[in-house]
TORBA-899178 format. One line per 3 residues: number of its first residue (from 0); their letters; for each residue x, y, z of C-alpha. Coordinates in Angstrom, 3 decimals. Layout:
N
NUM) a) X:Y:Z  ... .
REM end
This chain:
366
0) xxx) 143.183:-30.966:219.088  143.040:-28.336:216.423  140.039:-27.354:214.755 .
3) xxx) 139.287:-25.081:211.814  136.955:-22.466:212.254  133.404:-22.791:210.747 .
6) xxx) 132.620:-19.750:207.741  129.284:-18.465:205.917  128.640:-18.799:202.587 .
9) xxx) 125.934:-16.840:200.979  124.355:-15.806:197.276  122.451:-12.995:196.757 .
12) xxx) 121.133:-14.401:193.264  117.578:-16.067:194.084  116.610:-18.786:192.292 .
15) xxx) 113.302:-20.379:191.672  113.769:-23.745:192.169  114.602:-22.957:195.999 .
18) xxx) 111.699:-20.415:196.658  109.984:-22.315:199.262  112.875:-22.548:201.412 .
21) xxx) 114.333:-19.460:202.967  117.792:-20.724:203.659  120.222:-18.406:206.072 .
24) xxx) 124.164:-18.707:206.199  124.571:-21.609:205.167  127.532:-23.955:204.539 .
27) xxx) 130.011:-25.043:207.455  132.223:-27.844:206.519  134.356:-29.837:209.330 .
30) xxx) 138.082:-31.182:208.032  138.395:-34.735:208.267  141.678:-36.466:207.203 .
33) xxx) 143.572:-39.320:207.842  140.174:-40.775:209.958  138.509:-38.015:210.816 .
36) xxx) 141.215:-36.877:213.345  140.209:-33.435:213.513  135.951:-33.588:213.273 .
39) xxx) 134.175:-31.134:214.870  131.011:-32.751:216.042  127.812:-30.670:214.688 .
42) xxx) 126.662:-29.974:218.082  130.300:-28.254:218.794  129.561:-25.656:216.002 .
45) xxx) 128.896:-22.330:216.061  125.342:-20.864:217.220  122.979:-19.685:215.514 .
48) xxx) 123.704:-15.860:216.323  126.804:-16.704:213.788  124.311:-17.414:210.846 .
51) xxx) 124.397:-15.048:207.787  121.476:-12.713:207.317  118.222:-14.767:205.853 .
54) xxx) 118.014:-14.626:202.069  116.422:-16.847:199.303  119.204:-18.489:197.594 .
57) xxx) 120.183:-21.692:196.129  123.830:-21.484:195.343  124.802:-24.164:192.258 .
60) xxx) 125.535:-27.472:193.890  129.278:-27.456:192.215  132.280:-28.993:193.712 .
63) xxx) 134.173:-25.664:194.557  137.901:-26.351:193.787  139.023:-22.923:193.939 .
66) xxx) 137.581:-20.514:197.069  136.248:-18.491:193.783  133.912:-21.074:192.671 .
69) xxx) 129.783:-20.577:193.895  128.344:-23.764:195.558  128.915:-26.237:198.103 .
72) xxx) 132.397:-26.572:199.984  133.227:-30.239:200.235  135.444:-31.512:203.553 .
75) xxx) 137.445:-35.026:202.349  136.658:-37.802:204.391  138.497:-40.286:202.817 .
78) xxx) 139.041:-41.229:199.516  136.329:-40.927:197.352  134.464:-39.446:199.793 .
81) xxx) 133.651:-35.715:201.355  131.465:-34.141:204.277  129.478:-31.018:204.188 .
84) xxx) 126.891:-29.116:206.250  124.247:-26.944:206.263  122.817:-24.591:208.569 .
87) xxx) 119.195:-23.284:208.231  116.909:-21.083:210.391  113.914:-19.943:208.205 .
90) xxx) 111.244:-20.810:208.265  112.646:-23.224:210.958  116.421:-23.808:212.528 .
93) xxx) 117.656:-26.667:210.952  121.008:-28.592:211.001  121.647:-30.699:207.832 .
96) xxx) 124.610:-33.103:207.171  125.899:-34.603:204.013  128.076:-37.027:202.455 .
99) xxx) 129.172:-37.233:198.927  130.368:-40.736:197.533  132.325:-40.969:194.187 .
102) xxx) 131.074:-44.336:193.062  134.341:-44.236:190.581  136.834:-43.684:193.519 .
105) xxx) 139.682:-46.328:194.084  138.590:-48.797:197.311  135.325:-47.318:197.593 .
108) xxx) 132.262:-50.219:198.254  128.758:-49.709:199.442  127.827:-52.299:202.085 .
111) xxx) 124.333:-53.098:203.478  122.830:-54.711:206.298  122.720:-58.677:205.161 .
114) xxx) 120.715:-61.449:205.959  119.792:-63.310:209.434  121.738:-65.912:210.485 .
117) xxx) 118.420:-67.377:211.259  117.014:-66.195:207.983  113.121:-66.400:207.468 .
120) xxx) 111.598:-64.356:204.584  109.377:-61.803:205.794  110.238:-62.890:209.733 .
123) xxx) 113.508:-63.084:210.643  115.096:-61.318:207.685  117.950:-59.092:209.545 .
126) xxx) 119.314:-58.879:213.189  118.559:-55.299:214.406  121.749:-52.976:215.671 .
129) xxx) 122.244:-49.657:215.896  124.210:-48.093:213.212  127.148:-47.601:214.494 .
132) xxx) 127.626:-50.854:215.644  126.720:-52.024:211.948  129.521:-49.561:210.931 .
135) xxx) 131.958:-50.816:213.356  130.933:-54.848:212.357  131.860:-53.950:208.139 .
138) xxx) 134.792:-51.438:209.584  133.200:-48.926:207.179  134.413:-45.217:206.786 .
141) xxx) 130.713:-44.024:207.146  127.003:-45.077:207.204  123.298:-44.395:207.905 .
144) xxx) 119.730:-46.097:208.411  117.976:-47.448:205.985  114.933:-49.321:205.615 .
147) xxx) 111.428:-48.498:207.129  110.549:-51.924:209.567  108.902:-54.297:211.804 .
150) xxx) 108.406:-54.837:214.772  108.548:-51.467:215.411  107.941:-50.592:219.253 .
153) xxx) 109.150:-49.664:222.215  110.832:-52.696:222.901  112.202:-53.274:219.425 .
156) xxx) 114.317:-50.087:219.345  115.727:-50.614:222.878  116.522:-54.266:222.017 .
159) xxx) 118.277:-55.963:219.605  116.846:-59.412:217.585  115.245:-60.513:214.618 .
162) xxx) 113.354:-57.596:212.069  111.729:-57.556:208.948  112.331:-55.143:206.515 .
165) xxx) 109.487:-52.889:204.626  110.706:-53.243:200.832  114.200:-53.839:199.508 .
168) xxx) 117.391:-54.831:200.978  120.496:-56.905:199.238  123.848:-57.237:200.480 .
171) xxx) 126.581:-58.631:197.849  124.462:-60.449:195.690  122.528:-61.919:198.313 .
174) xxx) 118.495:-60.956:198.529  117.497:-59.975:201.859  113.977:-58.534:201.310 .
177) xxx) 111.747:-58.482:198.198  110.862:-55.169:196.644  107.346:-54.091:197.635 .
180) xxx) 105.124:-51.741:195.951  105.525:-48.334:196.827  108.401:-48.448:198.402 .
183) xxx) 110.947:-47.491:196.141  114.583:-48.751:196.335  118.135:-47.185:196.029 .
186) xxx) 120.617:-49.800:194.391  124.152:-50.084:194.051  125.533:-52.638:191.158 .
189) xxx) 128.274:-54.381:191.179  129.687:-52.375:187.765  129.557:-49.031:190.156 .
192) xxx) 126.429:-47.384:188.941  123.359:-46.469:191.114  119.927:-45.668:190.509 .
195) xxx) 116.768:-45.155:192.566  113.881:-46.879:191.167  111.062:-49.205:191.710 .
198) xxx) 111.730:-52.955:191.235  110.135:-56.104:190.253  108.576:-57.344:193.441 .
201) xxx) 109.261:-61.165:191.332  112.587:-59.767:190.977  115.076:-62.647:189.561 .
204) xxx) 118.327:-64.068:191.407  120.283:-62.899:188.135  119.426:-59.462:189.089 .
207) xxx) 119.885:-59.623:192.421  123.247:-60.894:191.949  124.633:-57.894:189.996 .
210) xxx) 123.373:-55.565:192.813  126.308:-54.542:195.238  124.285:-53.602:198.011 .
213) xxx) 120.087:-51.936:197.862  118.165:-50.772:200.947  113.906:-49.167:200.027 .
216) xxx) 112.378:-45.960:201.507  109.097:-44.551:201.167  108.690:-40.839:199.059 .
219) xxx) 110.606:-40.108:196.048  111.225:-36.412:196.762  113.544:-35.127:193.643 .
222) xxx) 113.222:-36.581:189.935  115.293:-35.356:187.140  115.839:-32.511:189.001 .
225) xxx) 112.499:-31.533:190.477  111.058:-31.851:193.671  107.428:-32.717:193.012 .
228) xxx) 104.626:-32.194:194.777  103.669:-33.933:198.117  101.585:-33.573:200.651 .
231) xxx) 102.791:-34.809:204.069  104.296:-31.184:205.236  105.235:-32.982:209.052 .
234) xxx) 108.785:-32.314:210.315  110.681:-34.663:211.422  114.374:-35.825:211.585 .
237) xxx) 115.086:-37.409:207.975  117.534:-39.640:206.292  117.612:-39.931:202.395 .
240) xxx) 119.686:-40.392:199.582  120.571:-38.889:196.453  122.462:-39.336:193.203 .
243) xxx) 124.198:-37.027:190.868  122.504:-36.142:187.230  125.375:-38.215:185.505 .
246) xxx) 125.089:-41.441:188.001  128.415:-40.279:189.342  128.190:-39.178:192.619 .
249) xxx) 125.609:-40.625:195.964  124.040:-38.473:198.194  123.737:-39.635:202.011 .
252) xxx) 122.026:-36.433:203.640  120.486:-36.443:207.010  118.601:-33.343:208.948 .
255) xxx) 118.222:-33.934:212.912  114.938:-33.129:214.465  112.756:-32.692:217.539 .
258) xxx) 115.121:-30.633:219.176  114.355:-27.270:219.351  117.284:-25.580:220.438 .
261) xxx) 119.403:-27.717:217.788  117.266:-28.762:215.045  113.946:-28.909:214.414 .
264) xxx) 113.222:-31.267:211.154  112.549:-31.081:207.954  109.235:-31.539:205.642 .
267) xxx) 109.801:-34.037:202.866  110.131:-31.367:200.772  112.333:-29.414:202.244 .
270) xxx) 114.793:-32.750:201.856  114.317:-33.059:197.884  115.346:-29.234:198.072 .
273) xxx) 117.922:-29.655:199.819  119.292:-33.146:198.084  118.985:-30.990:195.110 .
276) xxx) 121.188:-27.920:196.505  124.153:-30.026:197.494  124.172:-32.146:193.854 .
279) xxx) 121.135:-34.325:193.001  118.972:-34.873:190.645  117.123:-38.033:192.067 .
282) xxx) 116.367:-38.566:196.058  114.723:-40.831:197.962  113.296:-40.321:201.864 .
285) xxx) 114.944:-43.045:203.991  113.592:-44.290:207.622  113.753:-41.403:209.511 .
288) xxx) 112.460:-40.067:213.330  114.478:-41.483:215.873  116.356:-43.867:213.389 .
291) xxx) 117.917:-41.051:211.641  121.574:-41.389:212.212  125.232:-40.859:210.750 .
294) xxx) 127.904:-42.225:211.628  131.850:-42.256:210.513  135.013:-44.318:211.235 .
297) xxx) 137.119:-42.464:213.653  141.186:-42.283:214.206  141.401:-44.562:216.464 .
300) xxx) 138.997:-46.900:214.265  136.126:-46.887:216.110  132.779:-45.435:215.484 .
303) xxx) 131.606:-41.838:216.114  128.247:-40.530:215.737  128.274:-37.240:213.458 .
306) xxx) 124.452:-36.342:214.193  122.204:-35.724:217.293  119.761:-38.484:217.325 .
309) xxx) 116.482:-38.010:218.930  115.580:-41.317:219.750  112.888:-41.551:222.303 .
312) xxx) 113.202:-37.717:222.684  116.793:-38.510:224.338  119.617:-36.621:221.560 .
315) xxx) 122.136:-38.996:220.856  120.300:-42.023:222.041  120.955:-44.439:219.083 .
318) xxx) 117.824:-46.679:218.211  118.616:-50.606:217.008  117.379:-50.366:213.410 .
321) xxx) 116.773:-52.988:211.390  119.251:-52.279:208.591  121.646:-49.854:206.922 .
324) xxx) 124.251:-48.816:204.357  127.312:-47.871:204.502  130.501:-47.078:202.859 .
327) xxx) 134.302:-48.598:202.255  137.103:-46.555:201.713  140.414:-45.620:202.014 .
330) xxx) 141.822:-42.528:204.161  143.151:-39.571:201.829  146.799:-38.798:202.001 .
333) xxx) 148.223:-36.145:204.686  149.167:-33.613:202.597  145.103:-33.136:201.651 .
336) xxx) 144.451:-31.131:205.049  147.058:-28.150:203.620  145.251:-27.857:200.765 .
339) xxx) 142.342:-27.917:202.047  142.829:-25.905:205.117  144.084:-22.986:202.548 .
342) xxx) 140.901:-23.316:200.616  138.843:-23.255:203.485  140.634:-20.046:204.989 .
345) xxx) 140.372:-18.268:201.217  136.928:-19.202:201.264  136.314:-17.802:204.724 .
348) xxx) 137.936:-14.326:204.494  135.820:-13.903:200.915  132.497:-14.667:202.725 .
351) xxx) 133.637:-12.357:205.596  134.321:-9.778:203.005  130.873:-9.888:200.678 .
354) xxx) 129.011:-9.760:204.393  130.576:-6.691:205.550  130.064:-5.193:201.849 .
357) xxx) 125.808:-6.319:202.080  126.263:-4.802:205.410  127.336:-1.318:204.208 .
360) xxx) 125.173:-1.259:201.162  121.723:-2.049:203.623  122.665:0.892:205.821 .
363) xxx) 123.520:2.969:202.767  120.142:2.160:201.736  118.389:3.402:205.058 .
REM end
């Protein structure tokens, strides 16, 4: 199985709206076409010793079309939507993962975990599963965790059974969980526009009906554009999501964690910074720890998990969460890889280029 080659991208233009995190070498993007026939698992990537020098940067979160363009280099998953990764190691290593979803792409449909088939309101209002085996269920192209939840023990995220969610969660129309304050929600409506906001907790069936799918988190860590202020500075694997300043686009980011040789975890804010670099100008923290997972539709249909899960302290040990969302869509045509394997390679020699050119102009310097 052929796989391209993971390259560097770097700026040299700091920006202020990234100053508190020192981000090093930064974008590798995996090709996946036709079903992700050619993914190279983030674990499978290259070391660390392969990292760009450490600079403060935030490149502009652009689609980049031609290898020219500054930004974020976007893999196609499947239609409508596109893969990307980051690699950070100051002030900690850090592996972060990202999809992009076009809400206006043909086929594309967010699903979310629905209701109980014993359904009790506040009791027995999903059945928990592990995410890929929600993804595999809906026969999704990708998905993540979702809601914060309880019970929440040892035995819980061995096991499946009955949950309760903590805020939000709707599924076609159909309420699963009422909104709850402080816990924030990210909707999808059934006219293909999102937003991340709080809701009614009283919140009518006629609304509810128009929602597509809607899953709650805890921290709002980007709004219009800025990450505010907050507090909690503990690292830990995260899952969030994030939308695009004209509603467009949806954000589906993830950092593993709790694995020091592989990646560490990220502060909150460190996640609205990084929401922000790949696109966003709204994010909202998702469960995270040991839930954090992504997974994706594989060639041979089945589910593969993209991330390292640290569930229990075991990687890739996936926890029975009590929801998630997910996405529909259609595989992009064959002849996508060329193109994009030429921009990739374009891109690749340019970035090895400007790094041998810093290179000579530091030890002209000494």
């Amino acid at each position: 199985m052929k796989h391209l080659a993971p390259f560097s991208l770097s700026s040299t233009r700091p920006r202020r709206s990234f100053r508190s995190l020192r981000l090093s070498a930064a974008l590798f993007s995996a090709v996946a076409v036709v079903g992700l026939a050619d993914f190279t698992p983030i674990a499978q990537l290259a070391p660390s010793s392969q990292f760009a020098r450490s600079v403060d940067f935030a490149p502009s979160a652009v689609r980049a079309d031609e290898p020219s363009d500054p930004g974020v280099v976007w893999a196609p998953l499947y239609r409508g939507v596109e893969y990307s990764q980051l690699f950070v190691d100051k002030p900690v290593l850090n592996k972060w993962q990202v999809v992009k979803i076009d809400l206006q792409a043909r086929g594309v449909e967010f699903v979310a975990t629905g209701r109980n088939k014993n359904y009790e309101p506040e009791k027995r209002e999903t059945w928990r599963q592990t995410t890929a085996d929600f993804l595999d269920e809906n026969k999704l192209a990708v998905a993540v965790n979702a809601n914060f939840y309880n019970p929440f023990n040892a035995e819980t995220i061995r096991t499946q059974g009955d949950s309760n969610l903590l805020g939000f969660g709707a599924n076609d129309g159909v309420l699963v969980s009422k909104p709850e304050p402080g816990r924030p929600a990210f909707v999808v409506y059934k006219d293909k526009t999102a937003a991340i906001c709080d809701l009614d907790p009283n919140i009518s069936d006629e609304e509810v009906q128009k929602i597509q799918a809607g899953v709650a988190g805890s921290n709002i860590v980007l709004k219009d554009g800025a990450v505010p202020e907050i507090k909690n500075k503990d690292r830990h694997p995260r899952t969030a999501v994030g939308i695009s300043a004209d509603g467009r686009y949806v954000f589906l980011l993830i950092v593993d964690g709790r694995q020091p040789k592989h990646s560490v975890g990220a502060t909150l804010t460190e996640v609205g910074e990084t929401l922000k670099y790949f696109g966003a100008h709204i994010g909202l923290n998702l469960d995270g720890g040991g839930s954090t997972t992504l997974v994706c539709r594989g060639i041979d249909g089945a589910s593969q998990i993209l991330n390292s899960p640290a569930n229990s302290g075991v990687p890739r040990n996936l926890r029975n969460n009590a929801n998630a969302i997910g996405v529909r869509a259609a595989n992009v045509a064959p002849s996508v890889r060329e193109r994009f394997e030429k921009k990739m390679k374009r891109a690749a020699e340019k970035a090895e280029k400007e790094a041998k050119k810093a290179e000579k102009t530091e030890q002209a310097a000494k």
